[in-house]
VOPAGU-2260 file (C-alpha; in pm, 1 decimal, decimal comma):
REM VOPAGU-2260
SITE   aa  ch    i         X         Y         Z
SITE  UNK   A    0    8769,7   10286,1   11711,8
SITE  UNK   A    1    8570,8   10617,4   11723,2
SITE  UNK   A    2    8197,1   10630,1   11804,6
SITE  UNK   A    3    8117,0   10740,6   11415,5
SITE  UNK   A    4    8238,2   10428,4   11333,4
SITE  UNK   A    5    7974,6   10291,7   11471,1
SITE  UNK   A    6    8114,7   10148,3   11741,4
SITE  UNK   A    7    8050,0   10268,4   12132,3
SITE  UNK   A    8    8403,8   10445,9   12300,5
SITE  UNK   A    9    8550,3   10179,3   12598,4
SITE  UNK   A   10    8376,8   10188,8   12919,6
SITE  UNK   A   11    8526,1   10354,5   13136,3
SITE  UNK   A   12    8616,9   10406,0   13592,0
SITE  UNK   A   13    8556,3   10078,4   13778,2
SITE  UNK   A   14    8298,1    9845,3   13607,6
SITE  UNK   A   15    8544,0    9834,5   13257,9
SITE  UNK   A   16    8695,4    9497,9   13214,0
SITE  UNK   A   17    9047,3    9529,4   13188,3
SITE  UNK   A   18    9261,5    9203,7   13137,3
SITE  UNK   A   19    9533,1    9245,1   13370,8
SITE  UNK   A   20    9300,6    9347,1   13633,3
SITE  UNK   A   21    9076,6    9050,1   13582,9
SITE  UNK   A   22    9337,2    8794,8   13590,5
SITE  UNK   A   23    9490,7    8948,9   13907,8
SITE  UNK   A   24    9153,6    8951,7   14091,0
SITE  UNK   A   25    9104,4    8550,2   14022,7
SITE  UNK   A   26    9180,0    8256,2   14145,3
SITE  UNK   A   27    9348,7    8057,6   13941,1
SITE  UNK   A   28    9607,6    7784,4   14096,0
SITE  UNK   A   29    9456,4    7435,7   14344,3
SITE  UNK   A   30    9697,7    7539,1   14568,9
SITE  UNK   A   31    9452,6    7880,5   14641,3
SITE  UNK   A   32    9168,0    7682,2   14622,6
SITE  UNK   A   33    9322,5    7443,6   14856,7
SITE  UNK   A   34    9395,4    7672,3   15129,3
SITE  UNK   A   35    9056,3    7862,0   15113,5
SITE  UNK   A   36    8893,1    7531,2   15173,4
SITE  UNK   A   37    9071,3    7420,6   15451,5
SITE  UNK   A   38    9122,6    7779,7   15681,8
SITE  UNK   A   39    8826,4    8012,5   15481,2
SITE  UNK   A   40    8497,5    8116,3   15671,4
SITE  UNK   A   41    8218,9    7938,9   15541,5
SITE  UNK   A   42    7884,1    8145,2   15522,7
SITE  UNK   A   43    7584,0    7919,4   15365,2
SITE  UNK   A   44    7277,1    8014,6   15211,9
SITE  UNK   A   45    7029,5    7756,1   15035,5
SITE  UNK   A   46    7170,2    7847,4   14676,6
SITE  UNK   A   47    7575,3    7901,6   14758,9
SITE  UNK   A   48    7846,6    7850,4   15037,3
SITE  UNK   A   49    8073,6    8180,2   15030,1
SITE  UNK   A   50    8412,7    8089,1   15165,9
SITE  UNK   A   51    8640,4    8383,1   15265,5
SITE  UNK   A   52    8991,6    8435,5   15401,8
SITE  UNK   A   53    9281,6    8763,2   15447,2
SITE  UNK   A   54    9534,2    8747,1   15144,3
SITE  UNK   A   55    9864,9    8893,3   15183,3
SITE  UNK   A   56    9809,4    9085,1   14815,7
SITE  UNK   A   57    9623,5    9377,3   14875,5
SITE  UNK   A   58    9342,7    9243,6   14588,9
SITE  UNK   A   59    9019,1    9090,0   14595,0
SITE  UNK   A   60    9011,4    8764,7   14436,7
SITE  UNK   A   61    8720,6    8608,4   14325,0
SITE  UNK   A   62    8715,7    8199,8   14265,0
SITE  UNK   A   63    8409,7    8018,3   14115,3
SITE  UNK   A   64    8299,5    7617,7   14196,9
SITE  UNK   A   65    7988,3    7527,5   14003,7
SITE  UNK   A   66    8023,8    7111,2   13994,7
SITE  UNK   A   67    7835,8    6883,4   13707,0
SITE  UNK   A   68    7588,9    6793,1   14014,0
SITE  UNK   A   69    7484,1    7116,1   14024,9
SITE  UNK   A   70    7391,0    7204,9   13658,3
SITE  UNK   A   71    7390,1    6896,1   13460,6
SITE  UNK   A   72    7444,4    7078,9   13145,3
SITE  UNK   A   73    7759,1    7319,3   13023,2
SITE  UNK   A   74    7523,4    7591,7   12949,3
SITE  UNK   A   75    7343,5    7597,0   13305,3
SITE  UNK   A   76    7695,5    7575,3   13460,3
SITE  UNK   A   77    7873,5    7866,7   13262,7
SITE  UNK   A   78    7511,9    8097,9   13296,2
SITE  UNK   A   79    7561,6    8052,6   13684,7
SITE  UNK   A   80    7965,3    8150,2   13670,9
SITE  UNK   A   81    7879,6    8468,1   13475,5
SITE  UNK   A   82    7597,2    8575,8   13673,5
SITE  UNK   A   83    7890,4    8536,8   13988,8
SITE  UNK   A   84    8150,0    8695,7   13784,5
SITE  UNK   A   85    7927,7    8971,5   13679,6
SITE  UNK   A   86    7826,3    9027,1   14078,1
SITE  UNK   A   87    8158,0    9034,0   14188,3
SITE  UNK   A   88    8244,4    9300,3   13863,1
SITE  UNK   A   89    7968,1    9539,5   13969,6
SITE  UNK   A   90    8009,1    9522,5   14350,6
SITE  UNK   A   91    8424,8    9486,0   14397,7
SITE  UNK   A   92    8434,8    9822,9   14530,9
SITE  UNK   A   93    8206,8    9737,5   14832,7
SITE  UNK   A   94    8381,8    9433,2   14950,3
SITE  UNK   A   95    8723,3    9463,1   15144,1
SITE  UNK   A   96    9053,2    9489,1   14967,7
SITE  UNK   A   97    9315,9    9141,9   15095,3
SITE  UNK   A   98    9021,7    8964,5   15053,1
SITE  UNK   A   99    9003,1    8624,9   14885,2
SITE  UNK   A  100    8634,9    8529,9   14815,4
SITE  UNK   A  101    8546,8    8132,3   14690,6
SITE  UNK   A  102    8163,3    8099,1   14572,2
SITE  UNK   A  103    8030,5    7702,8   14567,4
SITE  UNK   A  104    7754,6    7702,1   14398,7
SITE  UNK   A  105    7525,2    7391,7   14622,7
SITE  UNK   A  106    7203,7    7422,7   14440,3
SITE  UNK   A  107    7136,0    7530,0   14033,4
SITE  UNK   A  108    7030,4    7856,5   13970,6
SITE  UNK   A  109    7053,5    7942,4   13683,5
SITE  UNK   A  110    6684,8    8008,9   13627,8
SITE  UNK   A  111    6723,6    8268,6   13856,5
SITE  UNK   A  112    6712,8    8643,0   13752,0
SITE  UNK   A  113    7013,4    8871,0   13795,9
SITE  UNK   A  114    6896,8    9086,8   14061,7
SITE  UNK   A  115    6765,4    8775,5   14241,7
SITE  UNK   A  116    7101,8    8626,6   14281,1
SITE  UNK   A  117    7251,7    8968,2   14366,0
SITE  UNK   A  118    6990,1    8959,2   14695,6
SITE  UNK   A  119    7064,1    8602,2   14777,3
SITE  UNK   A  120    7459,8    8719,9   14782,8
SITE  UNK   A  121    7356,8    9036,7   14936,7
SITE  UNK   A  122    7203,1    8846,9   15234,1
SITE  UNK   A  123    7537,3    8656,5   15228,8
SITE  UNK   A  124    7769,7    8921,1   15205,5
SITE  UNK   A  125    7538,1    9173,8   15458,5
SITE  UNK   A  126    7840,8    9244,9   15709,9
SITE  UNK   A  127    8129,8    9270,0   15506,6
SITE  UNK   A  128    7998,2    9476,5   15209,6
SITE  UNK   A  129    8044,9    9866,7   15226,8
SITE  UNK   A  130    7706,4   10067,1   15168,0
């Protein structure tokens, strides 16, 4: 559609959502989750546990646990995946490429603001993000 139609054009460079791309750069299958459970490097904060492990892929892959004991509700559950999802959409460039990354969520936070979360994951992430 063109912008006169009302309509704004497709974003555009690294933060546009592209569907390939965003299946490639999840984890989808138990076996992945599996394997990141039992070899990744666990880093915990009070909020999240950030597992992370070398894939053979070349991609960053992004998997999300947020259990029912975390956010009793669907709505508190699915708030606290997109705030992850939109994270790891914003910052993918500053993490390293062959890089499988598994987010547990341990406490609910889905009161928390955006840019709250983003320096709770910052403190996480400090050594292996890019400036």
């Amino acid at each position: 559609m063109s912008p006169a139609a009302g309509k704004s054009p497709a974003p555009e460079g690294r933060y546009a959502f592209k569907k390939n791309e965003r299946l490639r750069e999840r984890l989808r299958r138990r076996s992945e989750f599996s394997a990141l459970f039992q070899s990744g490097k666990r880093i915990h904060s009070e909020y999240l546990t950030v597992i992370l492990a070398t894939n053979p892929s070349g991609v960053r892959r992004l998997g999300l646990v947020v259990g029912k004991k975390v956010g009793k509700a669907a709505v508190r559950r699915n708030r606290m995946k997109r705030l992850l999802r939109e994270f790891f959409r914003l910052n993918k460039h500053r993490l390293p490429a062959s890089q499988d990354i598994l987010i547990v969520a341990r406490k609910d936070f889905s009161f928390m603001k955006y840019r709250d979360l983003c320096g709770e994951l910052d403190k996480v992430l400090a050594g292996r993000m890019k400036a």
